[in-house]
N, C-alpha and C positions, 0 to 999 in steps of 0.2 A: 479409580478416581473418586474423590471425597468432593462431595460439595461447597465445604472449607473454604476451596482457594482452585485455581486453575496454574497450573504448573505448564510454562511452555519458553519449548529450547528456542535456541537460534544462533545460525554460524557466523563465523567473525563476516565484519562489509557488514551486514543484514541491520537494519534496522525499526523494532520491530514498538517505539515510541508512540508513535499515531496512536497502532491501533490497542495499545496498551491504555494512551489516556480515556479513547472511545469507552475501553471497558469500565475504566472505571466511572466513568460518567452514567454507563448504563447500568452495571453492576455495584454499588458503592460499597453492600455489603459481604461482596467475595473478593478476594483481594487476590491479584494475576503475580505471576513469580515468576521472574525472567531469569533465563538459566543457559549461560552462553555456554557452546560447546565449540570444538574443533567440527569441521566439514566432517572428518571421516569415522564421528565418534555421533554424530544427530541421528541417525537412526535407531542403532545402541541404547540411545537414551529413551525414544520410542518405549523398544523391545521390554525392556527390564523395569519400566513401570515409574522411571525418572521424574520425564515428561510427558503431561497428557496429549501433548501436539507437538509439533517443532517445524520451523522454518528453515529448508532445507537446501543445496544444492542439487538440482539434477544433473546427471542420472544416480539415483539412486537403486536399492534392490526394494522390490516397493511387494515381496512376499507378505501376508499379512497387513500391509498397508493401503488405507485411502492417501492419497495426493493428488492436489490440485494446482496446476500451476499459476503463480500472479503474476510474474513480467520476466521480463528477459532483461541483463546488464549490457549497457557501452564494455568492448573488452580495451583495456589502452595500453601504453610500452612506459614505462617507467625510466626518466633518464635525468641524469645531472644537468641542472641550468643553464649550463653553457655548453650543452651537448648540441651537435649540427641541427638535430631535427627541429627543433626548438623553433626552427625559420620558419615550419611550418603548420597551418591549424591540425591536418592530418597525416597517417602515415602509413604507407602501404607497406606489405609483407616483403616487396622487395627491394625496399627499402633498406632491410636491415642484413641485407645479405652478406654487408662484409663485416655484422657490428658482432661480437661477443657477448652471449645469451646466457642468463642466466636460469634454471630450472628447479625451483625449488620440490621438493619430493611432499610436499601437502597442496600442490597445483589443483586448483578446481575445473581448468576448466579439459576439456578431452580435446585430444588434438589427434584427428584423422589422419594429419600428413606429418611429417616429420617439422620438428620448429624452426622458424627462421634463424637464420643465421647461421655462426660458428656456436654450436651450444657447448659451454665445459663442463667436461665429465663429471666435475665432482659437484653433487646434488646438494646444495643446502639444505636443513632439514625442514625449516619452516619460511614462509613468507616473511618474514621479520626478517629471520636472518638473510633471506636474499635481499632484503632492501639497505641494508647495512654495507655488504657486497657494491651495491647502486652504486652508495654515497663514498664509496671507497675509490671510486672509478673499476671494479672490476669488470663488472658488464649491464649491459639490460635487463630486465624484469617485464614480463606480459600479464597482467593479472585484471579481473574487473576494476572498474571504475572505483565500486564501494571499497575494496581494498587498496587503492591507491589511497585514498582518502583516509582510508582509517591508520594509515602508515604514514601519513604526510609531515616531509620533512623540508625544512624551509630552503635546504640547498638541492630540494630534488623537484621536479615538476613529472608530468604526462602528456600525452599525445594521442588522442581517438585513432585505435590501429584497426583497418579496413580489411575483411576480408577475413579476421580470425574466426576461432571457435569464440560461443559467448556461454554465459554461464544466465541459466534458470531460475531461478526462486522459485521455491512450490514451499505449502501447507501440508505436512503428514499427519496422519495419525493413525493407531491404532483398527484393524477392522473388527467391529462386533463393542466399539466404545462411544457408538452414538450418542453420548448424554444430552441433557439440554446446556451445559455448559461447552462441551465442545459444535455444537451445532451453533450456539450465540458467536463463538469464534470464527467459524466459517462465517456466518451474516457478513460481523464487522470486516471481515479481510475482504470480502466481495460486494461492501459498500451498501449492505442493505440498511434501513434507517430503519430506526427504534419501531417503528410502528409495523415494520412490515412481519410477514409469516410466510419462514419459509421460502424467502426471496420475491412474495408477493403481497400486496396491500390487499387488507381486505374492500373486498366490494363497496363501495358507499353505499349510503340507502338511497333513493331515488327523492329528489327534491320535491314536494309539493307545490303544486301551483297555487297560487295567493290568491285566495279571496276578492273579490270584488268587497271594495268596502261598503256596507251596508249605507245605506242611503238614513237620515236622519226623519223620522213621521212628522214634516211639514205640513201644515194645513194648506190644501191647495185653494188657488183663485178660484172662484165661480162665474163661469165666462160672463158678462155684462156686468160685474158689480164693479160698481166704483169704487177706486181706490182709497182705502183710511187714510186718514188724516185728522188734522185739528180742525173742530165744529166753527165755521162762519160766523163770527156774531152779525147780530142782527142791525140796524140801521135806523133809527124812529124820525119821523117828520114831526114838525110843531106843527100844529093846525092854526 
């Protein structure tokens, strides 16, 4: 890694804008390089010295690698506007049990149990192309939210689907590539502000207690003397 610039991936859904303009706000004079990859190609890019970091889907194979994970995605079902579900905010897996599934072979998320539905055998090769499928009417698509979205077509809508597998975001990098650049990337991703170190502020100093303000050297009263003032004039009688 070169001090130059900070080089860092990230898979399609991810968006990784924030903490890009954070940088530069903090860094003005290293300039960050976003470098979008496919899910099954962001560690790859890791490996071979691409990218100094990447934002990734878990599970990955995290051999040689730090990762941190930052949030979990809504997973949703993908359907034409005038599809049934449509009537409702949510949708449950059994639901879709008598609908035709589509499974595209670049799917992020892991599915422990077999997928809903009727699924058809023949695998699209990407998420694109299952959503083209969508809008053809050939079947449903189950994918994160951020890929709903980043595929969004005006005769297609989604439905928050209960009970699926969801999909991670995590921060990888490299182990043994602690720089001070990739460690600023860690701060901004886990919201530490400019001032802190290391994920902590430093100690303030302890405030001093304020003086008593000095009293002004007044000449003081002398108990019985009469108060000054302007001298009496005097009075004369005619004789």
């Amino acid at each position: 890694m070169t001090d130059s610039s900070f080089r860092l991936g990230y898979v399609p859904g991810v968006t990784p804008a924030k903490w890009a303009r954070i940088w530069a706000e903090r860094l003005p004079r290293t300039p960050i390089e976003l470098i979008q990859v496919g899910a099954a190609d962001a560690v790859g890019l890791i490996h071979d010295g691409t990218a100094d970091a990447a934002l990734v889907r878990l599970p990955i194979d995290r051999t040689g690698l730090h990762a941190i994970p930052l949030y979990v995605e809504q997973t949703v079902v993908v359907v034409p506007k005038d599809h049934v579900v449509t009537a409702v905010e949510e949708v449950a897996l059994e639901d879709l049990a008598d609908e035709l599934m589509l499974h595209p072979q670049d799917d992020v998320l892991t599915w422990e149990q077999p997928l809903p539905g009727r699924v058809i055998d023949e695998r699209p090769a990407t998420t694109a192309a299952a959503i083209e499928l969508v809008a053809m009417g050939t079947g449903l698509l189950i994918v994160p939210m951020s890929l709903a979205r980043l595929h969004h077509r005006k005769d297609l809508t989604f439905r928050p689907l209960l009970e699926a597998p969801a999909s991670q975001v995590a921060l990888a990098w490299p182990e043994g590539a602690e720089s001070g650049l990739v460690e600023e990337f860690v701060g901004i991703v886990r919201g530490r502000t400019a001032n802190s170190t290391r994920g902590s502020r430093p100690e303030p100093e302890p405030k001093k207690k304020a003086e008593p303000a000095k009293q002004q050297n007044r000449p003081q009263k002398k108990k019985g003397a009469a108060p000054k003032g302007p001298t009496p004039k005097r009075k004369y009688r005619r004789r």
